[in-house]
DSSP file (Angstrom, degrees, kcal/mol; ACC not computed):
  #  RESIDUE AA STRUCTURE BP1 BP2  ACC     N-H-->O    O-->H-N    N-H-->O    O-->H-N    TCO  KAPPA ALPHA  PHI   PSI    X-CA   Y-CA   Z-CA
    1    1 A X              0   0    0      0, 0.0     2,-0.4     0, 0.0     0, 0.0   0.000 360.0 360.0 360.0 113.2   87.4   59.4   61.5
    2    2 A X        -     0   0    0      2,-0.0     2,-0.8     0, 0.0     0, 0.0  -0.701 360.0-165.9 -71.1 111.6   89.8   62.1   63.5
    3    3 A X        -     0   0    0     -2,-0.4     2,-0.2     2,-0.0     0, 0.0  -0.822   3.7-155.7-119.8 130.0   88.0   65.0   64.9
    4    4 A X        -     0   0    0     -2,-0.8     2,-0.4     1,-0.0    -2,-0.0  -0.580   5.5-155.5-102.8 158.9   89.9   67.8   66.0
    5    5 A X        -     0   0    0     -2,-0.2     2,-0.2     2,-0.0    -2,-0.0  -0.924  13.5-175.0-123.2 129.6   88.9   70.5   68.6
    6    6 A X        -     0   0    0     -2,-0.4     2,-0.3     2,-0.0     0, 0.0  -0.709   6.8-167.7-109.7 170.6   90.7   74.2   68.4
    7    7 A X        -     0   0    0     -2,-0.2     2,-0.5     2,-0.1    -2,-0.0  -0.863   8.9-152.7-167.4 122.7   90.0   76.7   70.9
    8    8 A X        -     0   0    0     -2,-0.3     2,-0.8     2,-0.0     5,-0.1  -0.860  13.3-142.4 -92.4 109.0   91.3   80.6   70.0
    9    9 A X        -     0   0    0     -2,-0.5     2,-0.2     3,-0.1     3,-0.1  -0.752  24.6-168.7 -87.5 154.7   92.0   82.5   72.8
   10   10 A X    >   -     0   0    0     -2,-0.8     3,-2.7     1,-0.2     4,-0.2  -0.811  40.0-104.4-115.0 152.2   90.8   86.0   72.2
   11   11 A X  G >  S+     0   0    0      1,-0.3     3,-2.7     2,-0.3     2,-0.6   0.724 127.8  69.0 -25.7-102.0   91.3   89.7   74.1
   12   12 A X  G >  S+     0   0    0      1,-0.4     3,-0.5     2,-0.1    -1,-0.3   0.015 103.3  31.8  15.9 -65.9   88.0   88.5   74.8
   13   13 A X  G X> S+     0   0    0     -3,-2.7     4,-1.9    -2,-0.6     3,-1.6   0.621  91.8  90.4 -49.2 -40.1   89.3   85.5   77.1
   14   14 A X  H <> S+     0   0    0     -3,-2.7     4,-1.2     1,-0.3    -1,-0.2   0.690  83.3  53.0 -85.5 -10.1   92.2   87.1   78.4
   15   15 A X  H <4 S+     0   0    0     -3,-0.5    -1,-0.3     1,-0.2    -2,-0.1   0.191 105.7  55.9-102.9  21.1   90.1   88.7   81.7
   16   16 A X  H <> S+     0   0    0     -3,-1.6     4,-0.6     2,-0.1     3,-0.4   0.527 105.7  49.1 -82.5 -61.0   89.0   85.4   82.5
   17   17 A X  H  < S+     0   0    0     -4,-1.9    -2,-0.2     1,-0.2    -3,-0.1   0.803 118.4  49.2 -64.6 -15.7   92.9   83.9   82.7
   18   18 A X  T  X S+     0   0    0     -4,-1.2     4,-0.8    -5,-0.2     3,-0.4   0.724  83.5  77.3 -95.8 -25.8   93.5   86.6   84.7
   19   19 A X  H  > S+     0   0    0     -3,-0.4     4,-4.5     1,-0.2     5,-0.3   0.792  89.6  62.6 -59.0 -31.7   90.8   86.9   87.3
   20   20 A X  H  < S+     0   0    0     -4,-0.6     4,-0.4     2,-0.2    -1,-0.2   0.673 105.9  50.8 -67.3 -12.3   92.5   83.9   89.7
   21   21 A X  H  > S+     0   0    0     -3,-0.4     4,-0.9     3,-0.1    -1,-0.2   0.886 110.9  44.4 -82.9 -34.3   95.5   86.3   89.9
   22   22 A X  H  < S+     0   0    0     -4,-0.8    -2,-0.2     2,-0.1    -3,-0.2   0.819 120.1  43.2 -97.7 -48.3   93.4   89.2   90.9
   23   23 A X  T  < S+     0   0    0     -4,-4.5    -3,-0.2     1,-0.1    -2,-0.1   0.993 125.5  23.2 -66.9 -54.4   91.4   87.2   93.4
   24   24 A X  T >4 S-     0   0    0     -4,-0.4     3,-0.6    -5,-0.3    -1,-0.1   0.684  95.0-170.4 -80.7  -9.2   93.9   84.7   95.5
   25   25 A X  T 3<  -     0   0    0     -4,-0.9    -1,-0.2     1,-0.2     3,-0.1  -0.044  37.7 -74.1  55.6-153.6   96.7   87.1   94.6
   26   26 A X  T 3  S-     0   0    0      1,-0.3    -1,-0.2    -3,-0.1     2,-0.2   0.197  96.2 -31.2-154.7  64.1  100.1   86.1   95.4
   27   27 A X    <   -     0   0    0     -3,-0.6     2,-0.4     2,-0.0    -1,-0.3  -0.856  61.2 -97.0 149.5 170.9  100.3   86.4   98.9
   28   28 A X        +     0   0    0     -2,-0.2     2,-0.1    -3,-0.1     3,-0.1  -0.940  45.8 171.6-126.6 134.8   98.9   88.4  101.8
   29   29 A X        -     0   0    0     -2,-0.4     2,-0.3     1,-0.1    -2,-0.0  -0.300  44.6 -82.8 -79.4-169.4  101.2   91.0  102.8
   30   30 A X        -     0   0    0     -2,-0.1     2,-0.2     6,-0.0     6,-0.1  -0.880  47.9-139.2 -78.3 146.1  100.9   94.1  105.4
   31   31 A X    >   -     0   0    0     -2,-0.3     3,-0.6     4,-0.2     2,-0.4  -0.668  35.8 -88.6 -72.2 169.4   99.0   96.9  103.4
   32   32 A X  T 3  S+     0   0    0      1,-0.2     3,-0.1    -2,-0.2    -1,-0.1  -0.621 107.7  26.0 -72.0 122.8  100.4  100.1  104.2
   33   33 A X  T 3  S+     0   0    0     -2,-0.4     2,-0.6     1,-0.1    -1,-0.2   0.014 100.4  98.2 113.1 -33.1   99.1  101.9  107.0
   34   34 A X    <   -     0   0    0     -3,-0.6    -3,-0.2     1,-0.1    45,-0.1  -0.808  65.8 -93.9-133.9 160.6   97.9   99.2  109.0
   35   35 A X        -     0   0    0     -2,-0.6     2,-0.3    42,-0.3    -4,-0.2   0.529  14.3-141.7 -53.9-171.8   98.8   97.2  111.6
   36   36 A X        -     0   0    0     43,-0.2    43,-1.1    41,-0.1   120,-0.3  -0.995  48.1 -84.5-152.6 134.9  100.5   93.8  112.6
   37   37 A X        +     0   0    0     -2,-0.3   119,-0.7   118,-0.2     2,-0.4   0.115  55.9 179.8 -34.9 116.5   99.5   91.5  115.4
   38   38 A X  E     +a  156   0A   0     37,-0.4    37,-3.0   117,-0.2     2,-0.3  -0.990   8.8 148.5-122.8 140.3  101.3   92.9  118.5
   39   39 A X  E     + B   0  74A   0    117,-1.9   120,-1.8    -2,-0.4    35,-0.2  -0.973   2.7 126.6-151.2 165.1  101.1   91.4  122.3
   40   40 A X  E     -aB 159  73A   0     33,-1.2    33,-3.0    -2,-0.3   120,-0.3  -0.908  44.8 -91.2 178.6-155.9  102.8   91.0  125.2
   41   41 A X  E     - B   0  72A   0    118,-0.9     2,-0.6    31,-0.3    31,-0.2  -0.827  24.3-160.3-159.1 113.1  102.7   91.6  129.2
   42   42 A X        -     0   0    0     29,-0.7     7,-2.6    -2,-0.2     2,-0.2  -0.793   5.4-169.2-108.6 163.8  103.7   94.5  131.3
   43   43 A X  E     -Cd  48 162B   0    118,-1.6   120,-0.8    -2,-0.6     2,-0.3  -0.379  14.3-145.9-113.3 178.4  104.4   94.5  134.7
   44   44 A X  E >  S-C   47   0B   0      3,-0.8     3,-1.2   119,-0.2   118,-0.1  -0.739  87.3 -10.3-168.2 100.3  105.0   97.4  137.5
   45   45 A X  T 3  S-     0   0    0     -2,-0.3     3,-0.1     1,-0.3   117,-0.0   0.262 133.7 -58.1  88.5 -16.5  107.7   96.6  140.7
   46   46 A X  T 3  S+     0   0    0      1,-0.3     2,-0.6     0, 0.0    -1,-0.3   0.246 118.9 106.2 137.9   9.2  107.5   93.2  139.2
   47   47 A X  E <  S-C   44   0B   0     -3,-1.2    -3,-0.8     1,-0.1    -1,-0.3  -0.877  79.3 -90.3-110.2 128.9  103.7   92.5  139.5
   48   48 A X  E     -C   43   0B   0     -2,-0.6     2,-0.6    -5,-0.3    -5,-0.2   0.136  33.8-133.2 -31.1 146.0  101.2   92.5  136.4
   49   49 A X        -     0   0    0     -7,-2.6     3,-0.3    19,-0.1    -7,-0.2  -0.938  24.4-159.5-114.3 110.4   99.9   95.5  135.9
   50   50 A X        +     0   0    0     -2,-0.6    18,-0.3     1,-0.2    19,-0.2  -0.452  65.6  13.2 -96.2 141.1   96.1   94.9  135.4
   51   51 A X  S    S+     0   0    0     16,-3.6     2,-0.3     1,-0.2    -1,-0.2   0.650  86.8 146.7  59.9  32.0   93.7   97.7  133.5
   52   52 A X        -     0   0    0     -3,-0.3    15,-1.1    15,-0.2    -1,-0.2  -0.680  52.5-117.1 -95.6 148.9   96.4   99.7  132.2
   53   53 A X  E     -EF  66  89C   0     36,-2.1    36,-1.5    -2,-0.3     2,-0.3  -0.660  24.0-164.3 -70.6 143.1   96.4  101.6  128.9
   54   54 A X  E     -EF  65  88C   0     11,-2.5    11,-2.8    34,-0.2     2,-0.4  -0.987   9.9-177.0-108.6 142.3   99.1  100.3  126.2
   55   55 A X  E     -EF  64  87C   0     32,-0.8    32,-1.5    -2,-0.3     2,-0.7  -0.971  14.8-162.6-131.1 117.6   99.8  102.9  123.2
   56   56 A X  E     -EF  63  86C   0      7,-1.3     7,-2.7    -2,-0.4     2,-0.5  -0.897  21.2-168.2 -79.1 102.7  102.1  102.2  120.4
   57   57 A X  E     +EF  62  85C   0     28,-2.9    28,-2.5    -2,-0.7     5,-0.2  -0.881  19.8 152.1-111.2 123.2  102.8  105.6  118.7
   58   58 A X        -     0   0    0      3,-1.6    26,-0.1    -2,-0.5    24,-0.0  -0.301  64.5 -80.0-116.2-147.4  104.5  106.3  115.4
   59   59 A X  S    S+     0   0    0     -2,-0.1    25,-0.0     1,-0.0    -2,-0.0   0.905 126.4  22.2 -72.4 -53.0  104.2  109.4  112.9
   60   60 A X  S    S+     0   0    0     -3,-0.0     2,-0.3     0, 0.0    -1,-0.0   0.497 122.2  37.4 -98.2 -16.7  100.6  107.9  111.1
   61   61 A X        -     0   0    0    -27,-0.0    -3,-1.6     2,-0.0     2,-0.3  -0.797  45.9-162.5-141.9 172.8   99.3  105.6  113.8
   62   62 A X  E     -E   57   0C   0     -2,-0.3    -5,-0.2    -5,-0.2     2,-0.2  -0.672  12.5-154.1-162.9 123.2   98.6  104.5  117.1
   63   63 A X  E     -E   56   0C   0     -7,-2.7    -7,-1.3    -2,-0.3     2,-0.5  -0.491  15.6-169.1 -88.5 161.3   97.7  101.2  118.5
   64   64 A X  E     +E   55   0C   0     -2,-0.2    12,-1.7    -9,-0.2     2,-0.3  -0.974  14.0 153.5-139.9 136.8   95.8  101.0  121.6
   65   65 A X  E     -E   54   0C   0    -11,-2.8   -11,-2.5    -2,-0.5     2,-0.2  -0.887  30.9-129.4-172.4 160.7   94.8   97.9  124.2
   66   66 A X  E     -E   53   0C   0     -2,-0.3     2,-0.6   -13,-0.2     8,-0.4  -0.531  28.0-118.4 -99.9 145.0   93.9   97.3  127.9
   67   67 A X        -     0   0    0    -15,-1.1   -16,-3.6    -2,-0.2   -15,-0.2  -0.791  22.1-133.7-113.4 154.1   95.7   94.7  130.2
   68   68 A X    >   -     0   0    0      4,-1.4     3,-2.8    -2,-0.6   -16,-0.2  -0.242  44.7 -75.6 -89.5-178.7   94.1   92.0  131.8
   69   69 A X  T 3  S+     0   0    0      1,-0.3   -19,-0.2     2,-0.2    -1,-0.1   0.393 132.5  56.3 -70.2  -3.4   94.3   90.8  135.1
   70   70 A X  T 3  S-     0   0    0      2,-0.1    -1,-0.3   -21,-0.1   -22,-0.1   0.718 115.9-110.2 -94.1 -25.0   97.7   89.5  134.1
   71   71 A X  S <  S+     0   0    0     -3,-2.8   -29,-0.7     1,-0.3    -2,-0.2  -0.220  72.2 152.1 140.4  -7.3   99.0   92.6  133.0
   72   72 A X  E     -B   41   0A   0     -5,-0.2    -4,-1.4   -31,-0.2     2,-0.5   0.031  27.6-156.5 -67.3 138.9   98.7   90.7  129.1
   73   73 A X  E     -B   40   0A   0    -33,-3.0   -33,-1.2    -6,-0.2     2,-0.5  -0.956  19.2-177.4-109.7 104.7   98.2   93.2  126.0
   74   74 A X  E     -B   39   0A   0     -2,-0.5   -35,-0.2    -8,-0.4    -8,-0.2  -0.885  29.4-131.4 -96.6 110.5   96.7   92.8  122.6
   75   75 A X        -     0   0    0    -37,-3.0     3,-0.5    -2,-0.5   -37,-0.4  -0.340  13.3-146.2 -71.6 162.1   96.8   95.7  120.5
   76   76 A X  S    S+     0   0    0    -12,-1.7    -1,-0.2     1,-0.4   -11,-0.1   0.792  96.2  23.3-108.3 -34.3   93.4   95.9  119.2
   77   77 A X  S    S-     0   0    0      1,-0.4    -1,-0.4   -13,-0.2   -42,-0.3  -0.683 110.1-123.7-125.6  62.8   94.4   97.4  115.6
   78   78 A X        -     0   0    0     -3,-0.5    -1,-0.4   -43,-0.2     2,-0.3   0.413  33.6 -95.8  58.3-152.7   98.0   95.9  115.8
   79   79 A X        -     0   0    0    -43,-1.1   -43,-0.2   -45,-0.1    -1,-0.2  -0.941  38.5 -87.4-157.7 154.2  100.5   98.5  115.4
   80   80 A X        -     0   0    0     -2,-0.3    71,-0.3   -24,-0.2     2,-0.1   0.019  48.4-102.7 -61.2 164.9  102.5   99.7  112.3
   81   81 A X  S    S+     0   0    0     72,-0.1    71,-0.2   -47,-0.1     2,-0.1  -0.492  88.4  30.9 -76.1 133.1  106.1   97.8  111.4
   82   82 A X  E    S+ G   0 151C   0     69,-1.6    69,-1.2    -2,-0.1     2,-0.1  -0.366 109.8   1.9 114.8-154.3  109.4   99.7  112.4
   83   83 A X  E     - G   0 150C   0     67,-0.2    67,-0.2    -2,-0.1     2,-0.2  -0.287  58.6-178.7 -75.6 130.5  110.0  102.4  115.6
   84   84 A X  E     - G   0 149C   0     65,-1.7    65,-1.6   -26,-0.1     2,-0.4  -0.761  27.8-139.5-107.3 164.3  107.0  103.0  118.0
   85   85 A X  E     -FG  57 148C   0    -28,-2.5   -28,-2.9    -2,-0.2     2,-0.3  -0.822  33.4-153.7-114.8 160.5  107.3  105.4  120.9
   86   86 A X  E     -FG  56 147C   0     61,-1.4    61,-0.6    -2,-0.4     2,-0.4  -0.968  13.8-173.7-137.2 115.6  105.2  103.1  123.7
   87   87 A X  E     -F   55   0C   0    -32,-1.5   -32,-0.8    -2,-0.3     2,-0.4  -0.986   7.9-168.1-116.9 118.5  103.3  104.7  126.7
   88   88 A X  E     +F   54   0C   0     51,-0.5     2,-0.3    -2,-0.4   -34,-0.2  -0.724  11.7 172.3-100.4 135.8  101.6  102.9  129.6
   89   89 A X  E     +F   53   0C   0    -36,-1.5   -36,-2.1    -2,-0.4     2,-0.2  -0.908   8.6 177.3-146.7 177.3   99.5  104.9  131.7
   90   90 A X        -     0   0    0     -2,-0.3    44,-2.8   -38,-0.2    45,-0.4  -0.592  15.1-159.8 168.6 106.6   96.8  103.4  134.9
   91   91 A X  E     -H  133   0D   0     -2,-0.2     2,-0.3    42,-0.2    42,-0.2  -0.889   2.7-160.1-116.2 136.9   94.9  106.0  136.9
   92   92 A X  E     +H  132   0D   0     40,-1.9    40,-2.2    -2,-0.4     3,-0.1  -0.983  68.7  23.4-138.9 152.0   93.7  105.0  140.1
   93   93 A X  S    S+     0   0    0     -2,-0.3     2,-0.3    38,-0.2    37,-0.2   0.467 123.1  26.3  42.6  33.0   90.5  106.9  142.3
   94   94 A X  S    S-     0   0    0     38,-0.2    -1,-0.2    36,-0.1     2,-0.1  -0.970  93.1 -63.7-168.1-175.8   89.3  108.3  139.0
   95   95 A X        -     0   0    0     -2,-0.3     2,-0.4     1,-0.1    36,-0.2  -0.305  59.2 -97.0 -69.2 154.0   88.8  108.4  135.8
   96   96 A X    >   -     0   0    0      1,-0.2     3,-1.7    -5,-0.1    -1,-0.1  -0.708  37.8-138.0 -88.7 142.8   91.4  108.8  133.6
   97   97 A X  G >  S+     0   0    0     -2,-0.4     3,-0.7     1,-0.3    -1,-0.2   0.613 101.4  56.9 -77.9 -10.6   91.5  113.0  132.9
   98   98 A X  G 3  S+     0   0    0      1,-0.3    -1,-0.3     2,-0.0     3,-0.1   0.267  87.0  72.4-107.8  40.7   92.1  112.6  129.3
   99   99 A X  G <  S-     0   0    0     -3,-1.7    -1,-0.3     1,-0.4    -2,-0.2   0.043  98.7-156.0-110.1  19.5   88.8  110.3  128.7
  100  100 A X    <   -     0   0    0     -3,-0.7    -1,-0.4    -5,-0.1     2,-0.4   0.100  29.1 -23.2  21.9-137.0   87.4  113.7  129.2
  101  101 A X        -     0   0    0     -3,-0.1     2,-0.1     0, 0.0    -1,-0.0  -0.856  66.6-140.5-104.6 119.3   83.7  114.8  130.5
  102  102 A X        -     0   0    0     -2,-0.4     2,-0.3    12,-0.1    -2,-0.0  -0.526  11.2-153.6 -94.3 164.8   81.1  112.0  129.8
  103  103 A X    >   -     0   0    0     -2,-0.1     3,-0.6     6,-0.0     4,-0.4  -0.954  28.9 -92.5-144.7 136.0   77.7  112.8  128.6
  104  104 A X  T 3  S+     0   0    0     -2,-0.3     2,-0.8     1,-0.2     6,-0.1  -0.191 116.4  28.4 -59.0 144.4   74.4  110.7  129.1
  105  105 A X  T >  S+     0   0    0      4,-0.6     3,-7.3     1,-0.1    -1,-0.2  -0.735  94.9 108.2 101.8 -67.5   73.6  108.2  126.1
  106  106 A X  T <  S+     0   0    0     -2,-0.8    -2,-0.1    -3,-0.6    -1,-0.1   0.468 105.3   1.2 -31.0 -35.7   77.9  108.0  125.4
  107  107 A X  T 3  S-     0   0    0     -4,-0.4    -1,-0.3     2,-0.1     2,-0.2   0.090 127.3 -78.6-146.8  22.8   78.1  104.5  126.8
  108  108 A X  S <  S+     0   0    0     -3,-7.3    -2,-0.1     1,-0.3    -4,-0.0  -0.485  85.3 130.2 115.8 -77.3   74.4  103.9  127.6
  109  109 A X        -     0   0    0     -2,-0.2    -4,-0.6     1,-0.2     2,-0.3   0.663  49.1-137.2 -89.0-172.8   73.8  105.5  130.6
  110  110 A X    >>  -     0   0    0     -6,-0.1     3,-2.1    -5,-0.0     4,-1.0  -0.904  38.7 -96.4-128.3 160.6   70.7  108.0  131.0
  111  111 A X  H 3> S+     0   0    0     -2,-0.3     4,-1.8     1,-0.2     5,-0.1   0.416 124.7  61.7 -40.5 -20.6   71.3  111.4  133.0
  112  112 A X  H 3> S+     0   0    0      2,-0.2     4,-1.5     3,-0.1    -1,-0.2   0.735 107.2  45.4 -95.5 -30.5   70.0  109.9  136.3
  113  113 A X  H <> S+     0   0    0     -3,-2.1     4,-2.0     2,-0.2    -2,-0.2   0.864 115.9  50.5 -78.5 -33.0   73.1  107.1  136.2
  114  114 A X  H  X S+     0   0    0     -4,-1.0     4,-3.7     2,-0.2     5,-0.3   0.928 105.3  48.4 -57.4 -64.5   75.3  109.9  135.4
  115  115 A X  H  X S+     0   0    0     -4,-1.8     4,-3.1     1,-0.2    -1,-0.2   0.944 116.6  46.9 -52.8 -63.5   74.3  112.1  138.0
  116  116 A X  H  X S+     0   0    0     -4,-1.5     4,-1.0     1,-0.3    -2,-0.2   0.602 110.2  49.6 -61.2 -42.7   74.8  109.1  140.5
  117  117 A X  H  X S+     0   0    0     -4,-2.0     4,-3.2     2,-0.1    -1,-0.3   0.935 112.3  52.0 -72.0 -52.1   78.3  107.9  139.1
  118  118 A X  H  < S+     0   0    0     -4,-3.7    -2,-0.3     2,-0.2    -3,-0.2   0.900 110.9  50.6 -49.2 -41.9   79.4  112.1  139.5
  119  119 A X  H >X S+     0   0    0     -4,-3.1     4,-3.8    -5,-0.3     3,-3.0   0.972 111.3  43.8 -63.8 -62.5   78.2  111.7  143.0
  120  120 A X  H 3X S+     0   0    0     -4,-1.0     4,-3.1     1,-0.2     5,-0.3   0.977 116.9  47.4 -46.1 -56.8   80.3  108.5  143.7
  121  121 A X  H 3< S+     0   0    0     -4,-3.2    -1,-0.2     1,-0.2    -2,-0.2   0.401 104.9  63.4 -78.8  22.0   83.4  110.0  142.0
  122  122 A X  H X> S+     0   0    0     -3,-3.0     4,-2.9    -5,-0.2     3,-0.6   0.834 100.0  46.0-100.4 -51.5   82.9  112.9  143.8
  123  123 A X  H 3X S+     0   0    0     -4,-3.8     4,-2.0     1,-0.3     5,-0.2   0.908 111.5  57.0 -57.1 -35.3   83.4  111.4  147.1
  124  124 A X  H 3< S+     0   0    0     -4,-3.1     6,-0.5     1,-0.2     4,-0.3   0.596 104.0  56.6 -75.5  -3.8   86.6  109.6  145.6
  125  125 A X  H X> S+     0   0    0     -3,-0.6     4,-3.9    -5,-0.3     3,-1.9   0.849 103.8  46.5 -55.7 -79.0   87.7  112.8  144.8
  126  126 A X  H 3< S+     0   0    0     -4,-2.9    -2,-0.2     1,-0.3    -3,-0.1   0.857 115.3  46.6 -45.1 -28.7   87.5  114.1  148.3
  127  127 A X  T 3< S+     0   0    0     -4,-2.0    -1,-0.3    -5,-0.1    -2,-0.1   0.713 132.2  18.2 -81.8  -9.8   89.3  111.2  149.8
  128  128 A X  T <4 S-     0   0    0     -3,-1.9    -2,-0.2    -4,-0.3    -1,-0.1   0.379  90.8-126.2-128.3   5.6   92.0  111.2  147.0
  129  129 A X  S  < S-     0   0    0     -4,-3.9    -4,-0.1     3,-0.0     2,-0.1   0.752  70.3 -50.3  20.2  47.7   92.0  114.3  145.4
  130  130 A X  S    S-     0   0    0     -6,-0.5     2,-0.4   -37,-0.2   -36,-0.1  -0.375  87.3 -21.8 106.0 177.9   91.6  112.7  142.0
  131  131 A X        -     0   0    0    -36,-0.2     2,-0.4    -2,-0.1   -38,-0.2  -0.504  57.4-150.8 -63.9 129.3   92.8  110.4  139.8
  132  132 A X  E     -H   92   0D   0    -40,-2.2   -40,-1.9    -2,-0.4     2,-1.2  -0.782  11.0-129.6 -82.5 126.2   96.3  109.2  140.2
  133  133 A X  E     -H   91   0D   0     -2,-0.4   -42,-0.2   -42,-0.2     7,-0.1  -0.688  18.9-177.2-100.2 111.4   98.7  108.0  137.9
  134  134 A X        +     0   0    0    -44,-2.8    -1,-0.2    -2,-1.2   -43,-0.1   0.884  64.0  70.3 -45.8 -49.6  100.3  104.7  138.9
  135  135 A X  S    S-     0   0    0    -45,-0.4   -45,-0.1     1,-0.1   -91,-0.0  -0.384  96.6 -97.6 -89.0 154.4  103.0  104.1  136.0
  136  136 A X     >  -     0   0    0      1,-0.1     4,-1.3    27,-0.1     5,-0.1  -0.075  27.4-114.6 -31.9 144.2  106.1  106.7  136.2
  137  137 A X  H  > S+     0   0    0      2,-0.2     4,-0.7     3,-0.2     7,-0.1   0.623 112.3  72.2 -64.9 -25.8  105.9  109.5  134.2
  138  138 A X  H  4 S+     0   0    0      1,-0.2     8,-1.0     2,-0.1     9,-0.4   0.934 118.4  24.0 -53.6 -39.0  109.1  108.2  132.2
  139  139 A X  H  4 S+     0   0    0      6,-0.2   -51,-0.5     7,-0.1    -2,-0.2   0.850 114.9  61.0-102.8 -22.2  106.6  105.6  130.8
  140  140 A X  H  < S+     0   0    0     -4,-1.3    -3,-0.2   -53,-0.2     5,-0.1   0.986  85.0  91.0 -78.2 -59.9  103.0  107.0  131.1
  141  141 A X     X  -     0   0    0     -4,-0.7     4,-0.5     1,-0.2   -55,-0.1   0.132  64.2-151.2 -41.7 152.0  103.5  110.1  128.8
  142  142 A X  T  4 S+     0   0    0      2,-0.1    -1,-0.2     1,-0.1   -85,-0.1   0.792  92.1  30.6 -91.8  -6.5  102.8  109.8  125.4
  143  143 A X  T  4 S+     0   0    0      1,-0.2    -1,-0.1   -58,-0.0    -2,-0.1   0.881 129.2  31.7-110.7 -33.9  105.2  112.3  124.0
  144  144 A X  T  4 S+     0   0    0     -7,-0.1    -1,-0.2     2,-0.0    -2,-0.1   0.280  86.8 137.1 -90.5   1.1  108.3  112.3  126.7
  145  145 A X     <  -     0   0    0     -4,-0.5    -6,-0.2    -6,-0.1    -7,-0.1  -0.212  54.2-141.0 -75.1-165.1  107.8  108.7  127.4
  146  146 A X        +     0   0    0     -8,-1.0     2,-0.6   -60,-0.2    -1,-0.1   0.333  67.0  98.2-116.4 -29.6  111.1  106.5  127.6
  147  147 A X  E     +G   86   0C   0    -61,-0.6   -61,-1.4    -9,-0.4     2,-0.3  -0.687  43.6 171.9 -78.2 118.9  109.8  103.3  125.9
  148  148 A X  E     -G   85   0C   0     -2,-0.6     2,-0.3   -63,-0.2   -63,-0.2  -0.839   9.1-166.3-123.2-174.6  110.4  102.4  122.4
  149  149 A X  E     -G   84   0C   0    -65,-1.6   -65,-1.7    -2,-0.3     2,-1.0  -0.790  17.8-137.9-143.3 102.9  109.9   99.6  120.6
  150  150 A X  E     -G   83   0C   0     -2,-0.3     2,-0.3   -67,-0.2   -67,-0.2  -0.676  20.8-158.9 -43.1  71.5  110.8   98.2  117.3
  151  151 A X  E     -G   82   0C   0    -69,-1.2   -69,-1.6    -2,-1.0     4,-0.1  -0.098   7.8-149.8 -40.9  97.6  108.0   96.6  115.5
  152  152 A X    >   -     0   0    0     -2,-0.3     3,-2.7   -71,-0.2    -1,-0.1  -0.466  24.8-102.5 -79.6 156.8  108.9   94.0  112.7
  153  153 A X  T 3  S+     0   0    0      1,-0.3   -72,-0.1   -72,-0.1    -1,-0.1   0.644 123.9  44.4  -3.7 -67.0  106.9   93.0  109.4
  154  154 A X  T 3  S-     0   0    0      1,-0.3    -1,-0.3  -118,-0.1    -2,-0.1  -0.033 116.7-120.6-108.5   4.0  105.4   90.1  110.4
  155  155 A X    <   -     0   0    0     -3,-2.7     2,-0.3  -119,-0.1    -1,-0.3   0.243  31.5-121.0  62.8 170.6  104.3   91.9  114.2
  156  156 A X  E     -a   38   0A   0   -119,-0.7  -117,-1.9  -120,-0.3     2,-0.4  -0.915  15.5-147.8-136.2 153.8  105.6   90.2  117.4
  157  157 A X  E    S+     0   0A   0     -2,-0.3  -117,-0.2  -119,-0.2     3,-0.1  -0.870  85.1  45.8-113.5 174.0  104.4   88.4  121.0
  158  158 A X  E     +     0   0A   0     -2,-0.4     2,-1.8     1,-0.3  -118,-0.2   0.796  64.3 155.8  65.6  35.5  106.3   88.6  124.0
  159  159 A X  E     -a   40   0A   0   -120,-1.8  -118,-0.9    -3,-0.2     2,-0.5  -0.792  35.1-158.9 -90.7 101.6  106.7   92.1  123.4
  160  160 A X        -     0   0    0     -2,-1.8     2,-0.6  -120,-0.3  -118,-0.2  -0.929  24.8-163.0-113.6 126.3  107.3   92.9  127.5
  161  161 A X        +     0   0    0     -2,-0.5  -118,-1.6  -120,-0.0     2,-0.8  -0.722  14.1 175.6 -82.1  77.1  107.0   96.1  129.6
  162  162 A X  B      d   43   0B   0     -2,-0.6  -118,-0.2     1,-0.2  -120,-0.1  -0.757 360.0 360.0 -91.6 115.3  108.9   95.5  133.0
  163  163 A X              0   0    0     -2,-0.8    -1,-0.2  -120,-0.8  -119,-0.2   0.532 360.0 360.0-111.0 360.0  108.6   99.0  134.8
């Protein structure tokens, strides 16, 4: 005695053969719009440049990260694939001017810390008359600076800033 087994696929079926395609895809690519891993390390006269801004600027986007005590950079939301304009900036006896006017609660503090931080950067004021920008201007602006950068697909490390 033979017994045979059919099996009909039906419409029915067909979004079943299809769902492993639609989950694992067939591949991970960038989407459009957002970034790819970028890092690196600038330097200033030939010494890491420590607490410094880095901005990767295109048309749509702009990646942003802080350098450690090694001058090293990871942009934090990567920055998009092809030409970036790149601006370094590092303000020293203030704040930097374009983080504007902070406001109790912004980052935690209550009005009494506030007041007390205003006092402190008030005397660094008087001794310094403000914040100072370390990097050049060539590089520190965001719109004139001097740096660019070509960003590939697949994002890059050792992307280095020597100023």
């Amino acid at each position: 005695m033979t017994m045979r087994f059919s099996y009909r696929l039906s419409l029915l079926h067909a979004p079943l053969l299809c769902l492993p395609l639609l989950l694992f895809g067939c591949g991970e690519a960038p989407k459009p719009g957002r970034g790819v891993p970028v890092s690196g390390t600038v330097t200033l006269g030939g010494k890491p440049l420590a607490e410094a801004d880095v901005y990767f600027t295109n048309e749509t986007f702009v990646g942003v990260a802080k350098t450690d005590a090694e001058g090293r950079y990871r942009l934090v939301q990567g920055a998009l694939p092809g030409n970036n304009r790149v601006s370094i900036s590092k303000y020293e006896g203030g704040p930097n001017p374009a983080l504007g006017n902070p406001q109790p609660g912004d980052d935690g503090t209550d009005a009494g810390q506030l007041a007390a931080a205003e006092m402190g950067w008030g005397a660094m004021k008087k001794k310094s008359n403000g914040p100072k920008q370390l990097v050049p201007a060539d590089y520190s602006n965001p719109s004139t600076t001097k740096l660019t950068c070509s960003v590939p697909p697949e994002g890059a490390e050792g992307l280095d800033f020597n100023l």
